[in-house]
MARNU-624769 format. One line per field, with one value per residue: residue number from 1; residue in three letters; chain; x, y, z of N, C-alpha, C, O in turn. Coordinates in Angstrom, 1 decimal. Layout:
BEGIN
n	[NUM / ...]
res	[ala / ...]
chain	[A / ...]
n_x	[X / ...]
n_y	[Y / ...]
n_z	[Z / ...]
ca_x	[X / ...]
ca_y	[Y / ...]
ca_z	[Z / ...]
c_x	[X / ...]
c_y	[Y / ...]
c_z	[Z / ...]
o_x	[X / ...]
o_y	[Y / ...]
o_z	[Z / ...]
***
This chain:
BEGIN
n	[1 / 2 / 3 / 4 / 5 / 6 / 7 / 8 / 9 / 10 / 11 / 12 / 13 / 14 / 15 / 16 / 17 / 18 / 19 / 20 / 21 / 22 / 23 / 24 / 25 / 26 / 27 / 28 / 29 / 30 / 31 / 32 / 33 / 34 / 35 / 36 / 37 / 38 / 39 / 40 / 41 / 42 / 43 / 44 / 45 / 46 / 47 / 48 / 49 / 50 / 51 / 52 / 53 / 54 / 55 / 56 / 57 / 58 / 59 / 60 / 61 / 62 / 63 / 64 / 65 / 66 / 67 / 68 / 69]
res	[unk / unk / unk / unk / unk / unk / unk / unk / unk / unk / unk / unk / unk / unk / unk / unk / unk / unk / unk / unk / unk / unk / unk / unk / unk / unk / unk / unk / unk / unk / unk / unk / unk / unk / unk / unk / unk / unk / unk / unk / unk / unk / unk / unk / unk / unk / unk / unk / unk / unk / unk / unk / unk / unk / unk / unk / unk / unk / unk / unk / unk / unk / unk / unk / unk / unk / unk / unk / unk]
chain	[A / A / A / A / A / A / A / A / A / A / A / A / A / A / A / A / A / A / A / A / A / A / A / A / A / A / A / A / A / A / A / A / A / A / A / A / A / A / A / A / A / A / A / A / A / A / A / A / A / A / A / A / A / A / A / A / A / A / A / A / A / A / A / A / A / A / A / A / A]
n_x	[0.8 / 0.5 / 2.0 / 0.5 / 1.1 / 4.1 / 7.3 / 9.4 / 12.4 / 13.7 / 16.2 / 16.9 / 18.2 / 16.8 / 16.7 / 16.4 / 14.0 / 13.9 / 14.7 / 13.0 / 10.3 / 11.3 / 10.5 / 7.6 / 7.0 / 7.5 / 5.9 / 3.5 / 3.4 / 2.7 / 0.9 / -0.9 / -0.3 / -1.4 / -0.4 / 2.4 / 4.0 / 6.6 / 10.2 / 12.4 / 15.1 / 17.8 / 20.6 / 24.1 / 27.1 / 28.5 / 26.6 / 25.3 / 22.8 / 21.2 / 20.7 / 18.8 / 20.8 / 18.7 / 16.7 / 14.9 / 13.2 / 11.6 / 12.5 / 14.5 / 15.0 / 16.4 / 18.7 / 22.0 / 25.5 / 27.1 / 30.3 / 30.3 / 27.5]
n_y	[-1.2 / 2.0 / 5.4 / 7.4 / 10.3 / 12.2 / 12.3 / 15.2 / 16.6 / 19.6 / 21.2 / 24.0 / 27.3 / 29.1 / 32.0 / 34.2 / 36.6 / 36.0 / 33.2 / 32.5 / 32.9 / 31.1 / 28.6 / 28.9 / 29.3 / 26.0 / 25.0 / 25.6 / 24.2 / 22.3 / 21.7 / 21.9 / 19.6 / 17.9 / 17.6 / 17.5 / 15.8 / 18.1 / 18.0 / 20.1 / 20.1 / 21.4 / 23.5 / 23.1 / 23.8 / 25.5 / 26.4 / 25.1 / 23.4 / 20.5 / 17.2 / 15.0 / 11.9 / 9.2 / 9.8 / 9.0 / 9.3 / 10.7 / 12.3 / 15.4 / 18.6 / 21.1 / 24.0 / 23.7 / 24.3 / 23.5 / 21.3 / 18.6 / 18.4]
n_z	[0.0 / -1.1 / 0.5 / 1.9 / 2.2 / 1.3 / 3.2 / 2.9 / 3.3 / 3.3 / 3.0 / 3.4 / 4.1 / 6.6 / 7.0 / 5.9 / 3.8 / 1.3 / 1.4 / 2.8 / 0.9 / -0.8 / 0.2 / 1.6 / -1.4 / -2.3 / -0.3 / -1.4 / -4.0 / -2.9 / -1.7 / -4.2 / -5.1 / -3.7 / -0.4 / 1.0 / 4.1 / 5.7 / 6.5 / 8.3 / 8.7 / 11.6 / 11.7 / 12.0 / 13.4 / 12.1 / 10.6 / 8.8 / 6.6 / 8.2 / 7.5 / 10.1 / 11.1 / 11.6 / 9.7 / 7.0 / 4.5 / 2.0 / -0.2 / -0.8 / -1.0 / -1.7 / -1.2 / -2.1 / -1.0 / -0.5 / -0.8 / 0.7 / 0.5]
ca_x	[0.0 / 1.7 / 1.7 / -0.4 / 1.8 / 5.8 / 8.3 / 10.3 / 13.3 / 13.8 / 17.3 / 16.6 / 18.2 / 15.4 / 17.5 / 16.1 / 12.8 / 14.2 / 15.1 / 11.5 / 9.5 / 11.2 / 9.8 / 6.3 / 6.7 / 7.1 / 4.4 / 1.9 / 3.4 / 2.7 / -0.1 / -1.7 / -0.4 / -2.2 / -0.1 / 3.5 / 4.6 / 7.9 / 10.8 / 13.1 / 16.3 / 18.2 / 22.0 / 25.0 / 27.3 / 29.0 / 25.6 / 24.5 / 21.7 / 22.2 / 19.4 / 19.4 / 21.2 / 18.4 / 15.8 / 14.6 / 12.4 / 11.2 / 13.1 / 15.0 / 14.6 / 17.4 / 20.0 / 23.2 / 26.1 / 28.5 / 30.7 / 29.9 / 26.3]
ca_y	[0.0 / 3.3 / 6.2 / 8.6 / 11.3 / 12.0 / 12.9 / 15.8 / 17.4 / 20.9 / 21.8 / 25.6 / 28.0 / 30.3 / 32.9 / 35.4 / 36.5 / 35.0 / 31.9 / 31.8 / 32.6 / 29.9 / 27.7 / 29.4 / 28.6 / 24.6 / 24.6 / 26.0 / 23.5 / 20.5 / 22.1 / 21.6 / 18.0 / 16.6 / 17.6 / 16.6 / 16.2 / 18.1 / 18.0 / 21.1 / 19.8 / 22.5 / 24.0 / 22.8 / 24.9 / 25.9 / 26.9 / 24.5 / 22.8 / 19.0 / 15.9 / 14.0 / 10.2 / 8.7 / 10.1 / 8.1 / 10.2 / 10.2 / 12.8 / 16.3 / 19.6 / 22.0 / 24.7 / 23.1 / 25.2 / 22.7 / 20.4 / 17.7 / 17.4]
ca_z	[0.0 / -0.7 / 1.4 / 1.9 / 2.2 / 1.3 / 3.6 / 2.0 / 3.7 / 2.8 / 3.3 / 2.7 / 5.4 / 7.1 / 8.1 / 5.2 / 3.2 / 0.1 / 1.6 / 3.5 / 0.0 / -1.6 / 1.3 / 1.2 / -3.0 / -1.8 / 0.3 / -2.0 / -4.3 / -2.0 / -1.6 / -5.0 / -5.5 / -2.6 / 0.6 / 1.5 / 5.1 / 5.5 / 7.2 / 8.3 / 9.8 / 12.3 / 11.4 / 12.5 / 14.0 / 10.9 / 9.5 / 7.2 / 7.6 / 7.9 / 7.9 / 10.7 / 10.8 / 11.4 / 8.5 / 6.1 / 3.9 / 0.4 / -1.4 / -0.2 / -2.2 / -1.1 / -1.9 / -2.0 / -0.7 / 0.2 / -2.0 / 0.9 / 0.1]
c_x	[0.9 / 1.5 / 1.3 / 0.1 / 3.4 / 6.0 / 9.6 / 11.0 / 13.6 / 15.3 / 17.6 / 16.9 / 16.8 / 15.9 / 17.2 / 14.7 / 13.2 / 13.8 / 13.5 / 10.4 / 10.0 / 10.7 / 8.4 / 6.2 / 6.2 / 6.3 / 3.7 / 2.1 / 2.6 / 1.2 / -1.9 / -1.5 / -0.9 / -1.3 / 1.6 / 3.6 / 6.0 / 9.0 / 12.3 / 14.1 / 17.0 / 19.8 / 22.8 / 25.8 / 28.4 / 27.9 / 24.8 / 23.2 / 22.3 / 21.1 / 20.2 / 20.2 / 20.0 / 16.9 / 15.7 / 13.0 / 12.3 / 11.8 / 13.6 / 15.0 / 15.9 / 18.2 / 21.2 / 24.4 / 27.3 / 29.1 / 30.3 / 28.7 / 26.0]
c_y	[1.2 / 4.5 / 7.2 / 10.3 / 11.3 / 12.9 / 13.8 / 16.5 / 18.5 / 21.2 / 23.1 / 26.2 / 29.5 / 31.6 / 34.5 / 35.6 / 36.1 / 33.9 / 31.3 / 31.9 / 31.4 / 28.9 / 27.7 / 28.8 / 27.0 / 23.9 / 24.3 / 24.9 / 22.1 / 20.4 / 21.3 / 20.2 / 17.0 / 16.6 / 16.7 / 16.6 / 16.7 / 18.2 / 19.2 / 20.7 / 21.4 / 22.8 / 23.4 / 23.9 / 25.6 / 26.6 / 26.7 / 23.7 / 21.2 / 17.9 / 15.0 / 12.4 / 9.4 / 9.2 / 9.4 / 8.3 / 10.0 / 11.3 / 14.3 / 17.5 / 20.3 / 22.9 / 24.2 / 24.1 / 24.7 / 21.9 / 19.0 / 17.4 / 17.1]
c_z	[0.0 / 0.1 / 1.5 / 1.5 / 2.2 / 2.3 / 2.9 / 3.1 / 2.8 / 3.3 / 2.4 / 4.0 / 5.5 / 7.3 / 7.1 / 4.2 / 2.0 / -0.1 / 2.3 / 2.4 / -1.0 / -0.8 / 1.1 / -0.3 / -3.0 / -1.3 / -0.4 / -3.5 / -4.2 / -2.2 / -2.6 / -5.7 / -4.6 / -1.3 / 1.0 / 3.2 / 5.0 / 6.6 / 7.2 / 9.2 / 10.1 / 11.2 / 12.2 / 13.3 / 13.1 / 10.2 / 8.7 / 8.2 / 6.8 / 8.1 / 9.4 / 10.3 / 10.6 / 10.6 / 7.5 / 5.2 / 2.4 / -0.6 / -0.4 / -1.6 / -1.3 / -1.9 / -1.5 / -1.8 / -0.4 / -0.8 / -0.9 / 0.8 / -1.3]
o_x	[1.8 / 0.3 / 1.9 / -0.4 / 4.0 / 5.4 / 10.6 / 10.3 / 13.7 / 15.2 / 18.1 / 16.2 / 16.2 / 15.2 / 17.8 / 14.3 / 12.1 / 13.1 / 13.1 / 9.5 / 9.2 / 10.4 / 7.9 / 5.4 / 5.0 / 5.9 / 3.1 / 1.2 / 2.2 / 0.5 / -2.9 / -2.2 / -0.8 / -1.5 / 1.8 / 3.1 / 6.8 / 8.6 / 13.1 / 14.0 / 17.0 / 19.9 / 22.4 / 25.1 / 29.2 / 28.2 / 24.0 / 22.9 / 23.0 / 20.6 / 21.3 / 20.2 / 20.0 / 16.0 / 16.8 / 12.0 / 13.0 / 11.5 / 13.1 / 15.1 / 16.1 / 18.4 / 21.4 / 24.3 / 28.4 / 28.4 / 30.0 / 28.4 / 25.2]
o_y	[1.5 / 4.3 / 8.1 / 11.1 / 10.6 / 14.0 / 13.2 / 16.9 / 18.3 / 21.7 / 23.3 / 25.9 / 30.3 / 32.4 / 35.6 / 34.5 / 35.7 / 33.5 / 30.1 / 31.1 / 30.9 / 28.0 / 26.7 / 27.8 / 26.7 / 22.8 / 23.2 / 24.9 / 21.2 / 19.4 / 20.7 / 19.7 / 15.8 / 15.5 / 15.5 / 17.6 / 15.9 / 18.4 / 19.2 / 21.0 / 22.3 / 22.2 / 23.2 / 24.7 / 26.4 / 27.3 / 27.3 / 23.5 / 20.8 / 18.0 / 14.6 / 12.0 / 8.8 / 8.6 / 9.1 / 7.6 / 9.2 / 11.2 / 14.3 / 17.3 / 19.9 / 22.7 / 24.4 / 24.9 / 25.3 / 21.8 / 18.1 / 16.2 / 16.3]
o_z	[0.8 / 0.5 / 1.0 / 0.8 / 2.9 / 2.6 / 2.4 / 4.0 / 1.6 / 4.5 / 1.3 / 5.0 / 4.8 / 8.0 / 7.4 / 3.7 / 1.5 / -1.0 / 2.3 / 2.6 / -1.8 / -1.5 / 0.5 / -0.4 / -3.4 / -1.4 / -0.4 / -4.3 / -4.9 / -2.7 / -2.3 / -6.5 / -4.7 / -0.7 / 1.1 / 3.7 / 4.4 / 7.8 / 6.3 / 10.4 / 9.3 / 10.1 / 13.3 / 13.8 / 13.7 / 9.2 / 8.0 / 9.4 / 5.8 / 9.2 / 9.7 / 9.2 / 9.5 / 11.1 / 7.1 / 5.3 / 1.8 / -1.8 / 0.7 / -2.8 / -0.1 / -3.0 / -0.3 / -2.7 / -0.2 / -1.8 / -1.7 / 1.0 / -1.6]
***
């Protein structure tokens, strides 16, 4: 049976109205294809944002800023 709803991580920092209308954009995305749940992992202490270890989610949308992700 498949799942009602995806798990999307957002690795999008909050820290500016840019960065929060492209968030707002994703929603109203989610929005109109039937509802994602999402997931907003915290920052490190360098800044980035980082998924937890144990996440196990259905796809990740992000701005990439690092060469390690």
């Amino acid at each position: 049976m498949p799942k009602s709803q995806l798990d999307i991580a957002l690795l999008i920092k909050t820290d500016s109205e840019w960065h929060r209308s492209v968030i707002k954009g994703i929603a109203q995305f989610s929005e109109d294809c039937g509802g994602w749940k999402f997931t907003i992992p915290s920052s490190n202490i360098e800044g980035e944002v980082v998924l937890p270890d144990d996440w196990h989610g259905d796809g990740i949308i992000g701005r990439m800023t690092s060469q390690e992700l």
